[in-house]
N, C-alpha and C positions, 0 to 999 in steps of 0.2 A: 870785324874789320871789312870794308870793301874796297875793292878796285874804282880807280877814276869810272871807268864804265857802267860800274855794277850802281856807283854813287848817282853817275848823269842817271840813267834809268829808275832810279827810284825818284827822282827831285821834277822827273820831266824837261830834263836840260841837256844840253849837249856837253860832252863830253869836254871840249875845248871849252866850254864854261867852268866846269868844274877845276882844270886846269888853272883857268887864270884867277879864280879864286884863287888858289893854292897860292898863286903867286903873289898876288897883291894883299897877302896875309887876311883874306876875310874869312878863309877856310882851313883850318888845320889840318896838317896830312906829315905823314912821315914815310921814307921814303926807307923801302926792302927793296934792294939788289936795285934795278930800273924801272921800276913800278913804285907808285905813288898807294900807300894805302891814309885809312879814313875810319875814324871812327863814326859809329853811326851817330851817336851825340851829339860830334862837332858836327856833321853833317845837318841835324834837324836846327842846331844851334845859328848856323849861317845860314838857313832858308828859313828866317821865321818872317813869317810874311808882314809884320809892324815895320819892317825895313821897307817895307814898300812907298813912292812917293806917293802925293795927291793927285787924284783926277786933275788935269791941267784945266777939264771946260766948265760949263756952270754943273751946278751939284742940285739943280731942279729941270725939270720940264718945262716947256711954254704954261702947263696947267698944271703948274702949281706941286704935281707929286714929282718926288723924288725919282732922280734918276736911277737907273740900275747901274750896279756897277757888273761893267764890262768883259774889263779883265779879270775876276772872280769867275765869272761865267766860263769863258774861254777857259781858264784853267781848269775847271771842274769837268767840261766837258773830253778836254785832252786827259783827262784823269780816270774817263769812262763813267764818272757819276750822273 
């Protein structure tokens, strides 16, 4: 079971992220005394990154090779990898 906090910190998210998941049901939590806990399941279950949209620009270079993708990067980086 984690805390909102212990959850943001493992997902790389803010806390009040984690939060309004809880609310807008994409993330399961149950709530002990005033604190909101979290399975870690549901947790990996609502960050599965296939929920991600599409790159909105073109998905090639002027020459021809594939674009990198960005936000992949970005993430992996805020991740330490």
């Amino acid at each position: 079971m984690l805390t909102v906090p212990e959850a943001a910190q493992l997902v790389g998210r803010n806390p009040e992220t984690i939060r309004r998941w809880i609310r807008s049901g994409r993330l399961t939590a149950r709530k002990v005394g005033t604190q909101h806990v979290i399975e870690e399941a549901d947790l990996d279950d609502a960050f599965d990154d296939d929920d991600m949209l599409p790159v909105p620009w073109p998905r090639v270079m002027a020459d021809g090779r594939p674009m990198p993708n960005v936000v992949a990067a970005i993430r992996r980086s805020r991740q330490g990898r």
